[in-house]
C-alpha positions in Angstrom: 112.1 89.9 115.9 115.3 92.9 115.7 114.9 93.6 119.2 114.5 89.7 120.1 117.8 89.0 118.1 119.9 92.2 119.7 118.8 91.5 122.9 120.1 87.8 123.0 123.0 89.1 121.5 123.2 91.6 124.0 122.5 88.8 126.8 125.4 86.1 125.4 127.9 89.1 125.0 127.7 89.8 129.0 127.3 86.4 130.1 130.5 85.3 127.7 132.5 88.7 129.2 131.0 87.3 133.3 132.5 84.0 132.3 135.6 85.3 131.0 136.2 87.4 134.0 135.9 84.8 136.3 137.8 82.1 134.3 141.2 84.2 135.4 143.3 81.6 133.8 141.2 79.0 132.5 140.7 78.2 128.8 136.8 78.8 127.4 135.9 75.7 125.5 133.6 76.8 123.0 130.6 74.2 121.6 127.1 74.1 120.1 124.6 71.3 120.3 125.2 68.9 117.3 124.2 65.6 118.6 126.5 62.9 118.1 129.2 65.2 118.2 128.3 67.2 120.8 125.5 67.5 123.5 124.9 68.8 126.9 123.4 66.2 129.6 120.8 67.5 132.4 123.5 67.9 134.7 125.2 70.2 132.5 128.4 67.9 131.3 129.1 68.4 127.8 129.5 64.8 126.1 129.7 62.8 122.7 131.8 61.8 120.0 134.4 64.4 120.2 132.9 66.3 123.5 134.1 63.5 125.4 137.5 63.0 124.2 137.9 66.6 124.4 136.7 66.6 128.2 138.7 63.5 129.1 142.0 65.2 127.5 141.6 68.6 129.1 140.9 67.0 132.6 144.0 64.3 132.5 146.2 67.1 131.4 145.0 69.3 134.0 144.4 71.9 132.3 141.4 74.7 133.9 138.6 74.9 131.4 134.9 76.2 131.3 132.8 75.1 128.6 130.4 77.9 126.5 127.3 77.1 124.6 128.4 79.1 121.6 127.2 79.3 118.0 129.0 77.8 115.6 129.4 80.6 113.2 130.1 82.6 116.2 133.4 80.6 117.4 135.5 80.8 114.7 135.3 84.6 114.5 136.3 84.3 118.5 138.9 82.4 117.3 140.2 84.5 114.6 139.7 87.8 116.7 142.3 86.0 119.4 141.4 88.1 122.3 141.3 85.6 124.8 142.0 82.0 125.6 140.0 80.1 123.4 139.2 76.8 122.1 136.7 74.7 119.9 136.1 71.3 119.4 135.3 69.1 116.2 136.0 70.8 113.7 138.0 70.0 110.5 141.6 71.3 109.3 142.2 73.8 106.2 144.0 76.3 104.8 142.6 79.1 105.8 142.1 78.3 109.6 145.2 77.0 110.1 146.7 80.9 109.6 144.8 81.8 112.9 144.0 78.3 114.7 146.5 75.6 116.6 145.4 72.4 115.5 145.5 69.8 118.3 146.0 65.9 117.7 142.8 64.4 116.1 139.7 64.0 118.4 137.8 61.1 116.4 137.3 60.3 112.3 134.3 60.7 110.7 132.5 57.5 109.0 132.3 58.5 104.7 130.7 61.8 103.7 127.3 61.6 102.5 124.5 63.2 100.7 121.0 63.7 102.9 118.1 63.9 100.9 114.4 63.3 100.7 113.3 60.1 100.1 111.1 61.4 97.7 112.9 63.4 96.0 114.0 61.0 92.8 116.5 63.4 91.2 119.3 61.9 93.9 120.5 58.5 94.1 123.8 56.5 94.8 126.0 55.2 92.9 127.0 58.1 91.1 130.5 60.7 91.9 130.0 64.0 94.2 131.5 65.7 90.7 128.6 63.9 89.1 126.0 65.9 91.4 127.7 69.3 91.1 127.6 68.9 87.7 124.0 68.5 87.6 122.7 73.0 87.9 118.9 71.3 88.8 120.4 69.8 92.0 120.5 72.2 94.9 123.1 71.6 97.1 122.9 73.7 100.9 126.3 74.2 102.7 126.8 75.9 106.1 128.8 79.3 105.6 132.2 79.3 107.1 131.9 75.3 107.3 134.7 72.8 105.6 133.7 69.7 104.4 137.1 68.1 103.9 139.9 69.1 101.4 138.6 67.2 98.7 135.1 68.4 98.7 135.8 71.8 99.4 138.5 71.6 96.6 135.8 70.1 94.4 133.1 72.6 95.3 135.7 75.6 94.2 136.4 73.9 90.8 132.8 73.0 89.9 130.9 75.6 91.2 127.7 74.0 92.0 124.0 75.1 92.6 124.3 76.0 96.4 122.5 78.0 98.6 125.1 78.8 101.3 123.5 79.9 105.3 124.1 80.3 108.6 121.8 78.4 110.2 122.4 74.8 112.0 121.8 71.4 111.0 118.6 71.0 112.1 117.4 74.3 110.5 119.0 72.6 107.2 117.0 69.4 107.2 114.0 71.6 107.6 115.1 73.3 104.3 114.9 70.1 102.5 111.1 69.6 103.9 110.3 72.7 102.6 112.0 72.1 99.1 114.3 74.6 99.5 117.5 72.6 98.4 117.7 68.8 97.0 120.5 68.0 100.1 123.5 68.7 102.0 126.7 66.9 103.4 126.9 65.4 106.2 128.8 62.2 108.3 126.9 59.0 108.2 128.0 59.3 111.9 125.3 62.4 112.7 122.9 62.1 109.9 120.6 59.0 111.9 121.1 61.6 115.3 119.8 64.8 113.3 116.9 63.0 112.2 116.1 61.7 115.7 117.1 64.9 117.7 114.9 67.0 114.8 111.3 64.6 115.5 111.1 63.6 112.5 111.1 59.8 110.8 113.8 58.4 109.3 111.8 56.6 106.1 111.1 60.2 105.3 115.1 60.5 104.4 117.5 58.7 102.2 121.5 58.3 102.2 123.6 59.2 99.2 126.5 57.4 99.1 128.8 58.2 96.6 131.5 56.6 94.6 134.4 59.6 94.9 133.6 60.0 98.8 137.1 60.0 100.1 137.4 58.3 104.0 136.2 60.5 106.7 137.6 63.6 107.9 139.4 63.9 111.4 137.8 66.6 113.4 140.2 68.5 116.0 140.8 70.8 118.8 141.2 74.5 117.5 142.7 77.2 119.6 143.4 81.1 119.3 147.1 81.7 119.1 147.1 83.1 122.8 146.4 79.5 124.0 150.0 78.2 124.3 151.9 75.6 122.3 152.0 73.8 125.9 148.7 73.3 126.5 148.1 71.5 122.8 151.3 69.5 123.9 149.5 68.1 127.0 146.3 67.6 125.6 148.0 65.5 122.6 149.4 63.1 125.3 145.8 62.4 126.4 143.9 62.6 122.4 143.8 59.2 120.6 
């Protein structure tokens, strides 16, 4: 399983430095399949809810672009490391990235947070506050390492200190964790939550929404770019962004 993992690593390393050699000039848009957000089509074009605003912008402003199936953990260290000309779509504004990522104009807003959960798992319902869950040391909540989810639940999640089990893994990998009774649930847009389910195989009766009475209006997910990417090129893509 070492060797497997080193050797892909190995294998996206080269392909990533190919790319980059041949790009001369262009700007590697970096991405991972999360359907709605983001999802690649047979023909290879890169579409959904903030894929295709993203591709729309970059093309009107003429800007040259190639697009890199890269994992998600894996783009903001790019980002942060700001050896190249780099960007990546959807994701939310902080603190911390904001010290080593332009921000563009907003790409889309999310719908409400909400809590995913099993539907039989009876320790969850709605109708209570997110500080009301924390609170509670018998709920597990799972979070995605390096991930925001939005200034007032990551201020929240600082100040309570929940039960959380923090990984790496994606979304999909996540809602296999509450299968297996390894957390009680995890955040996630009531935009992507019905998509996860479907992209994933399984049914959605087997899941249940937690809407809560504190969840604050959906975040607005961005551009990001290493600092080498010039303040021009945000420019012209905010003429062409919502």
């Amino acid at each position: 399983m070492k060797l497997n993992v080193c050797r892909n690593l190995f294998l996206w390393a080269v392909l990533t430095a190919s790319q980059a050699t041949l790009s001369d000039d262009r700007i590697a848009i970096h991405y991972h399949e999360r359907p709605p957000y983001m999802s690649t089509a047979d023909t290879g074009i890169v579409f959904g809810l903030t894929a295709t605003p993203a591709a729309k912008a970059f093309q009107s402003a003429g800007i040259p672009h190639y697009w890199v199936q890269t994992p998600s953990n894996w783009q903001i260290e790019i980002l942060k490391k700001n050896s190249g000309r780099d960007c990546s779509i959807g994701w939310f504004k902080n603190p911390e990235r904001e010290t080593f990522a332009k921000y563009s104009n907003p790409l889309y807003q999310d719908k409400p947070t909400i809590g995913l959960a099993l539907t039989s798992n009876g320790k969850l319902s709605s109708g209570q506050s997110i500080e009301t869950a924390f609170r509670r040391k018998d709920l597990r909540l799972l979070v995605k390492s390096g991930y925001s989810y939005g200034e007032y639940i990551d201020k929240l999640i600082k100040k309570v200190k929940p039960n959380i089990l923090a990984v790496t893994v994606e979304n999909v990998n996540m809602l296999l964790m509450l299968n297996v009774d390894r957390a009680d649930y995890f955040f996630i847009a009531e935009d992507e939550a019905e998509g996860l389910i479907q992209a994933s195989g399984f049914s959605q009766r087997d899941y249940k929404y937690i809407h809560f009475t504190d969840s604050p209006p959906g975040n607005h997910r961005y551009i990001i770019c290493s600092k080498q990417v010039d303040d021009t090129v945000l420019e012209k893509l905010n003429q062409w962004l919502p």
